[in-house]
C-alpha positions in Angstrom: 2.7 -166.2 -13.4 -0.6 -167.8 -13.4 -0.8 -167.2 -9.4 -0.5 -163.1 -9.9 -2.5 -163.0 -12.6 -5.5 -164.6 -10.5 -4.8 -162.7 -7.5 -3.6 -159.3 -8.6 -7.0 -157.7 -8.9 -8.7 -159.4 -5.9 -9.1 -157.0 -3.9 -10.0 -154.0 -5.6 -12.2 -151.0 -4.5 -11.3 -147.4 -6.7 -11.4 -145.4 -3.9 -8.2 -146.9 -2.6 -4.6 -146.4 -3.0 -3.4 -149.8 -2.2 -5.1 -152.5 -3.7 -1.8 -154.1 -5.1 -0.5 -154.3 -1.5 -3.7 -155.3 -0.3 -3.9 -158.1 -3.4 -0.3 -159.3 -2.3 -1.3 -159.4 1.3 -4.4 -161.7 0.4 -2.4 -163.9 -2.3 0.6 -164.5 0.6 -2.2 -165.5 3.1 -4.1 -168.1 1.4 -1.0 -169.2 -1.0 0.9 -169.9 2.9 -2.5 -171.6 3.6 -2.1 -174.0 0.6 1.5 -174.5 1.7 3.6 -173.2 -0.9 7.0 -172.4 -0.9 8.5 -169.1 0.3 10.4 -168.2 -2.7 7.0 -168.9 -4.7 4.4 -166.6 -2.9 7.5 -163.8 -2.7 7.8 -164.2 -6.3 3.5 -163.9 -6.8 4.3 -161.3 -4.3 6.7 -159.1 -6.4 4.7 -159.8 -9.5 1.1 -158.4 -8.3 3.3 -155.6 -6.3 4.6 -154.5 -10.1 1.2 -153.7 -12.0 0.3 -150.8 -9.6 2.9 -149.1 -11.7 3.5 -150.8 -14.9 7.1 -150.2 -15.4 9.0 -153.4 -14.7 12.4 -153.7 -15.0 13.9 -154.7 -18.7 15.6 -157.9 -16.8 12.0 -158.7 -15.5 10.3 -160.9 -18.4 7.4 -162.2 -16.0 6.5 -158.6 -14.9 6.9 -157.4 -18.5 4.5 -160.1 -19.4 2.1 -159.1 -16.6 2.3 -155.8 -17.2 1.2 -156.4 -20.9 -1.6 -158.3 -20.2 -3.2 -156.1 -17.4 -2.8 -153.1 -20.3 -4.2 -155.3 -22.9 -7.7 -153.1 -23.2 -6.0 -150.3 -24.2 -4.9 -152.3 -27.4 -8.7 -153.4 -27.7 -10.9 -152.4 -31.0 -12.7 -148.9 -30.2 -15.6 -149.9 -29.9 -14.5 -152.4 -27.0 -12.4 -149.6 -25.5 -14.9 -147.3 -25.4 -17.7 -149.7 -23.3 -14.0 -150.2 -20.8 -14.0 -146.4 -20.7 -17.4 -145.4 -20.0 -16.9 -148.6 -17.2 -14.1 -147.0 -15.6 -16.4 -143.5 -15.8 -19.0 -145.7 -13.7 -16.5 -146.4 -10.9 -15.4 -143.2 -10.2 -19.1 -141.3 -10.8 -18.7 -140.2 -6.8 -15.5 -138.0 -7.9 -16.8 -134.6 -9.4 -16.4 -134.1 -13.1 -14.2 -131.7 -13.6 -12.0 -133.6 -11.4 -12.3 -137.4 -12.9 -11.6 -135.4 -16.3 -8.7 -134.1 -15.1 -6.8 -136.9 -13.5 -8.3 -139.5 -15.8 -6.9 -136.9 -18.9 -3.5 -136.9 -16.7 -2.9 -140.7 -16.1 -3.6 -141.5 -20.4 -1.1 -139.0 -21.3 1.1 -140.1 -19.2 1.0 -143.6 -20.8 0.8 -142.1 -24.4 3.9 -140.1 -23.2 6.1 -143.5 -22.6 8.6 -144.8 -25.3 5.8 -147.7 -25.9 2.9 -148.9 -24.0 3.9 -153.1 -24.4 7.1 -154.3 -23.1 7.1 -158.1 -25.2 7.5 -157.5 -28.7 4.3 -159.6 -30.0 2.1 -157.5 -27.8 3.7 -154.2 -29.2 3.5 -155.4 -33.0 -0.1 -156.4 -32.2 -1.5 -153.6 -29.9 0.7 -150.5 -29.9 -0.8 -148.5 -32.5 -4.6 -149.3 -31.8 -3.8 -148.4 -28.3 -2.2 -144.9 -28.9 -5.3 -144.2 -30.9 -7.4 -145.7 -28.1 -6.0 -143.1 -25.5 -5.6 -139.9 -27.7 -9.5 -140.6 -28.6 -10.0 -140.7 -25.3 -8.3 -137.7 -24.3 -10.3 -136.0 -26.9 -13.4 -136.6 -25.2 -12.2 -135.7 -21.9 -11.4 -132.6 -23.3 -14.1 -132.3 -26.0 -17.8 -132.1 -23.6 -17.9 -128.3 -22.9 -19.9 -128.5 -20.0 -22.0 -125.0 -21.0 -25.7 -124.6 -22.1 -26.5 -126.0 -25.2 -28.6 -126.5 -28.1 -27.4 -129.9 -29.4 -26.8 -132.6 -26.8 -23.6 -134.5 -26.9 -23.6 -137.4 -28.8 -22.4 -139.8 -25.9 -25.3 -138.6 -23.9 -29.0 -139.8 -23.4 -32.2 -139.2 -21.2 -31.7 -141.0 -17.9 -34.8 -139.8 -16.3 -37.8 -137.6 -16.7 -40.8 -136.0 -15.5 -44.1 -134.4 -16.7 -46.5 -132.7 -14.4 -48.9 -131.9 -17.7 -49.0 -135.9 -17.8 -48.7 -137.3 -14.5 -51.4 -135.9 -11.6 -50.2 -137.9 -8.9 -46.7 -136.3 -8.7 -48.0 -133.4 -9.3 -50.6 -133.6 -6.5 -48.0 -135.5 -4.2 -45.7 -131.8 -4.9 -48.6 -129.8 -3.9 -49.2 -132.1 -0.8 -45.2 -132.0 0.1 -45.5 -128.1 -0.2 -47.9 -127.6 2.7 -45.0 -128.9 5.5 -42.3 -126.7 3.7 -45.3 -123.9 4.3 -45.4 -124.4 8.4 -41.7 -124.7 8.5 -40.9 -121.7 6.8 -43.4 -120.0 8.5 -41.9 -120.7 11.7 -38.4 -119.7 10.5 -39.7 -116.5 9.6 -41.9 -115.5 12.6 -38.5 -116.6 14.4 -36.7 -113.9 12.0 -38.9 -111.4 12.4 -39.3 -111.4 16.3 -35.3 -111.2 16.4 -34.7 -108.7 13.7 -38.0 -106.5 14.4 -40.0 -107.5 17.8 -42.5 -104.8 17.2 -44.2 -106.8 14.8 -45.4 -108.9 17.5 -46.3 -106.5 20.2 -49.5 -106.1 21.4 -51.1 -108.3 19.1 -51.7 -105.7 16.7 -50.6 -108.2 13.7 -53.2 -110.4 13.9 -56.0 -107.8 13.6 -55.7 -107.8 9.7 -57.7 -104.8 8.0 -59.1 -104.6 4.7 -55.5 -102.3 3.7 -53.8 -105.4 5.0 -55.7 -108.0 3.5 -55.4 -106.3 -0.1 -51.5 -106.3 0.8 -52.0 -110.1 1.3 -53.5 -110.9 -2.1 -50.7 -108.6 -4.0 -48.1 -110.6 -2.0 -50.0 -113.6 -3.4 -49.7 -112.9 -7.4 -46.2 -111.3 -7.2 -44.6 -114.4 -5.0 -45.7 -116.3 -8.6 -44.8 -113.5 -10.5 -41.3 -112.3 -9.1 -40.6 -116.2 -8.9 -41.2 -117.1 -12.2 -39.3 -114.1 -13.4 -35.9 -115.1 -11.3 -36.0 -118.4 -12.7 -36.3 -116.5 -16.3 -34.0 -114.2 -15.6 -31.5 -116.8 -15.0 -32.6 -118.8 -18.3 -31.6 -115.3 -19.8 -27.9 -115.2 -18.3 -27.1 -118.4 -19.3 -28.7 -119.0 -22.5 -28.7 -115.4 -23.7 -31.9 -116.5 -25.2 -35.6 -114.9 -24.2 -37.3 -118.0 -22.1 -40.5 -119.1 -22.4 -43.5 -118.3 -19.5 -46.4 -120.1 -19.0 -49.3 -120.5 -16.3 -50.5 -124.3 -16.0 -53.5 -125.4 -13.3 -51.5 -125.1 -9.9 -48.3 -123.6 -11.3 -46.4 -121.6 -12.9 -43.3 -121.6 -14.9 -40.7 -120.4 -16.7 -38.2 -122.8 -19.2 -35.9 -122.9 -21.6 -36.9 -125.8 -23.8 -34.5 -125.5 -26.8 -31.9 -125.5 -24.4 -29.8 -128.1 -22.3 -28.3 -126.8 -19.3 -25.6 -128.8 -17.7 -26.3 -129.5 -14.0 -24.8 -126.8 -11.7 -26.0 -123.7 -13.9 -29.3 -125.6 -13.8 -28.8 -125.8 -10.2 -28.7 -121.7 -9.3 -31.6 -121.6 -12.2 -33.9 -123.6 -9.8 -32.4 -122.5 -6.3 -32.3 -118.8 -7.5 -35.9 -117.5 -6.8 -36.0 -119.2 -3.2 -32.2 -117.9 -2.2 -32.8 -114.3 -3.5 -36.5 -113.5 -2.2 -35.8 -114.9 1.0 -32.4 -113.1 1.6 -33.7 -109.8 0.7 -37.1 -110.3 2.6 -35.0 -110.9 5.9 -33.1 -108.0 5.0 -36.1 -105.4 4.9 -37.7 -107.0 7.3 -36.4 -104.4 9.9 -37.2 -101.3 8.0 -40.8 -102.8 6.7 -43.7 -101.0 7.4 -46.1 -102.8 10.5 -49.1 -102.4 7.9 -47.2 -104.5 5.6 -45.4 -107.1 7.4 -48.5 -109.5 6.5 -47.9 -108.8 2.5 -44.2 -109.6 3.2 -44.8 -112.4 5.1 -46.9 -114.1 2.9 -44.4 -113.6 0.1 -42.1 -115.4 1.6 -43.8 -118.2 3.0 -45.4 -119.1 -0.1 -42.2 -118.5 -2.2 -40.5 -121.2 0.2 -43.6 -123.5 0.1 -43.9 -123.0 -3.6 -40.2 -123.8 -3.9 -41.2 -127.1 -3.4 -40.7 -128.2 -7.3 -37.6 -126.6 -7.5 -36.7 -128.1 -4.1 -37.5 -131.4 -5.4 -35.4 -131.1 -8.8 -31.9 -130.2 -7.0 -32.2 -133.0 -4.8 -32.0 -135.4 -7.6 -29.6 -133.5 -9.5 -27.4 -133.2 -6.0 -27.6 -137.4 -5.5 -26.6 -137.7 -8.8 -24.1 -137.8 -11.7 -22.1 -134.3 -11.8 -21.7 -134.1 -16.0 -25.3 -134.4 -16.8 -27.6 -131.7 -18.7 -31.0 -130.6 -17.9 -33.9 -129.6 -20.5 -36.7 -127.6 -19.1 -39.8 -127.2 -20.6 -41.9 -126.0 -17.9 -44.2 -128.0 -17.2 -41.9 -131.1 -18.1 -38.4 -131.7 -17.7 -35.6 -134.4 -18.6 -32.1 -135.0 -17.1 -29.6 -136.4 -19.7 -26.0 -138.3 -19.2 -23.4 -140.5 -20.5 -24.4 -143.6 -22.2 -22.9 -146.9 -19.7 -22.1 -149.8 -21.6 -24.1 -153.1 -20.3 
């Protein structure tokens, strides 16, 4: 008994299927190393094999023991359970939300759905009720975090990270200075678009000889990229928070927010990709029926709305290398990612 309860968990990685098997395999290897007997390491064998499931036989006292000690958490105080819980939440964080909430919701309720939970009797008398209550509070909160915009932030949540361009110049200048790369790449991809979906453009060499009418067209393009930005991102604000958002012009940028609201992470996602997809898509798409005299304005309204993406570019790559259920509170100029509380 005392042999599978050391080696039962030794190998264990959650993104496996087969860590009992693997577990048996190790505890056969080194207990045949130690030179014990056949029947022994079989019987360690059998006993590790039987908590992948937990439902030994009712002839199989050592497994039933086993099998109450491995599920003895579930019995724990709340409190205790709760830091196991948000544990387990830590081990899975590279399976998406919806899904760990789904199969995590599907594998308690199955347990809460067996006759009792503790084969010995002293471990029912002590830990069945506690337990049940354990996994139907759990349940709850699986089911309970509506991940929608909201005004109040859930009460198992806190700020993980942060930052304030109001507050702190250097990222705000490192931004700026990470823009101007995103400006020569995007003007390349769109010189490339433009020869392809309209080669007059470039013959003759008539589009570099800006005139005044041209260079007019250029300065409009300038202040309705920020303008036609900022009110995409608002628009979106609008859609999910049916709430008017707030605009604001700061040094070098603009912005628009929503900073009574939290937004979970995928709506805040097409918030801060929105202005970039849309003015690029339907700039290629009129590129072939633009005006020669205006390509220039057009042009620049795209390169600079890529290049002055780069905020929002910088935003969704933390939010896509982290955490799926976390919320996002935008106030412009600063913003602040929330998520679940882990236990230390």
């Amino acid at each position: 008994m005392k042999l599978a309860a050391w080696f039962h968990d030794v190998v264990y990685d959650p993104k496996a299927n087969d860590n009992e098997a693997q577990s048996a395999a190790y505890a056969q290897n080194a207990l045949q190393t130690l030179g014990l007997e056949p029947e022994t390491i079989a019987a360690v064998q059998h006993l590790i094999l039987s908590t992948q499931h937990h439902n030994p036989q009712p002839d199989d006292l050592d497994a039933q023991i086993l099998a109450d000690a491995d599920l003895a958490i579930l019995g724990a105080a709340s409190d205790e359970f709760g830091r196991y819980a948000q544990a387990i939440h830590a081990e899975y964080v590279w399976v998406p939300e919806a899904i760990y909430r789904r199969e995590r919701g599907r594998v308690l309720k199955a347990f809460l759905g067996r006759p009792r939970l503790y084969y010995t009797q002293p471990l029912h008398e002590r830990f069945e009720a506690q337990a049940r209550a354990n996994l139907k509070s759990e349940i709850q909160q699986l089911q309970g975090i509506s991940m929608n915009p909201t005004k109040t932030l859930p009460e198992a949540y806190q700020q993980l990270y942060s930052l304030d361009l109001s507050k702190n110049i250097l990222a705000l200048i490192a931004l700026n200075a990470a823009a101007l790369p995103i400006f020569f790449i995007a003007g390349w991809v769109f010189i490339r678009l433009s020869i392809w979906l309209r080669p007059a453009y470039w013959q003759g060499g008539e589009i570099l000889a800006l005139g005044l009418g041209e260079l007019i067209g250029v300065l409009i393009a300038i202040v309705l990229m920020l303008v036609i930005h900022e009110a995409i991102h608002g628009i979106f604000f609008w859609i999910f928070t049916k709430e008017r958002p707030r605009f604001g012009f700061h040094g070098l940028y603009a912005y628009a927010a929503a900073p009574d609201w939290y937004l979970p992470r995928n709506k805040y996602l097409v918030v801060g990709l929105a202005p970039l997809v849309l003015i690029s898509v339907v700039g290629v798409l009129v590129m072939p029926i633009t005006p020669l005299v205006a390509f220039p304005a057009l042009f620049t309204l795209l390169v600079l709305n890529a290049a002055g993406a780069i905020g929002d570019i910088y935003v969704t790559l933390r939010l896509l290398f982290g955490p799926e259920d976390v919320f996002v509170n935008d106030h412009g100029d600063k913003f602040a990612v929330f998520g679940r509380k882990i236990a230390a």
